[in-house]
C-alpha positions as CSV (number, residue, x, y, z in Angstrom):
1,X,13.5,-13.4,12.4
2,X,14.5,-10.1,10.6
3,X,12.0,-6.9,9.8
4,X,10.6,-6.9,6.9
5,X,11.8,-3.2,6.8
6,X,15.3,-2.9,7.1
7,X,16.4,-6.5,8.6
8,X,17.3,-5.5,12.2
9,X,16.5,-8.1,14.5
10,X,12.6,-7.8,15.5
11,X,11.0,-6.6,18.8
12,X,8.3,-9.0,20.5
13,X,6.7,-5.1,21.2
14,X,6.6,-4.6,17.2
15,X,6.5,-8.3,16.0
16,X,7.6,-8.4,12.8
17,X,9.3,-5.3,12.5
18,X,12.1,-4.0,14.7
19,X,10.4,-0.6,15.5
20,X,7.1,1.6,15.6
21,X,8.7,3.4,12.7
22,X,9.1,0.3,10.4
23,X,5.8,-0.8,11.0
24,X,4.4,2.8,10.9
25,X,6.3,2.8,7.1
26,X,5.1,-0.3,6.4
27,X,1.4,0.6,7.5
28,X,1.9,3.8,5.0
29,X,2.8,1.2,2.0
30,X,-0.4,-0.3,2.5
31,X,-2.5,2.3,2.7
32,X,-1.2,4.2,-0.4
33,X,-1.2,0.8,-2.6
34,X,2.1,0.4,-2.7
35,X,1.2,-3.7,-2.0
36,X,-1.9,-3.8,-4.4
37,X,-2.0,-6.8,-6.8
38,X,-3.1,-5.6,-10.6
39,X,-7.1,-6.8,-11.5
40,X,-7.1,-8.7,-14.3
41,X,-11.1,-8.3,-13.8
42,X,-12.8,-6.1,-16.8
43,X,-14.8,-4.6,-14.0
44,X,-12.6,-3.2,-12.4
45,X,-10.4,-1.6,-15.8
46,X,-14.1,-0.2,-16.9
47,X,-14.4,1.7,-13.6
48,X,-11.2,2.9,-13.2
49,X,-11.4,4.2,-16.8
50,X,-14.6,6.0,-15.9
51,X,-12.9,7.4,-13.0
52,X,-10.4,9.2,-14.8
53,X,-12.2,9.9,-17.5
54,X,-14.5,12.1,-14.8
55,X,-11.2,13.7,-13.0
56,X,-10.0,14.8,-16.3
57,X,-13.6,16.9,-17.5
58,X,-13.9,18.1,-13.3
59,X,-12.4,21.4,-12.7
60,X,-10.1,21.8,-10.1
C-alpha cells in the first residue's frame, strides 16, 4: 500500500500515510473542506445564501 499523500511506501506508525506530516496535511484538507461533497439540498443553498448575505452588510 502507498500514501495517499505522495505514494511512499506507508508506516504501520502512520497507517495510511507514510509520515506524521502526510497525515498532518491530510488532516488540514479535511478540516478546511477541501474533501466536502456539494449539497444538492435547498436547505442548505438557502442558509449559506443567508450567511453571506449577513458577512457582506457586517462591518469588519
Amino acid at each position: 500500500m502507498s500514501c495517499p499523500g505522495c505514494g511512499k511506501p506507508t508506516q504501520k506508525t502512520f497507517r495510511p500515510f507514510c509520515s506524521k506530516r502526510c497525515a498532518d496535511v491530510d488532516l488540514g484538507r479535511w478540516m478546511n473542506g477541501d474533501y466536502a461533497l456539494p449539497s444538492q439540498d435547498p436547505d442548505d443553498e438557502e442558509r449559506v445564501a443567508e450567511e453571506l448575505a449577513q458577512q457582506i452588510t457586517r462591518p469588519h
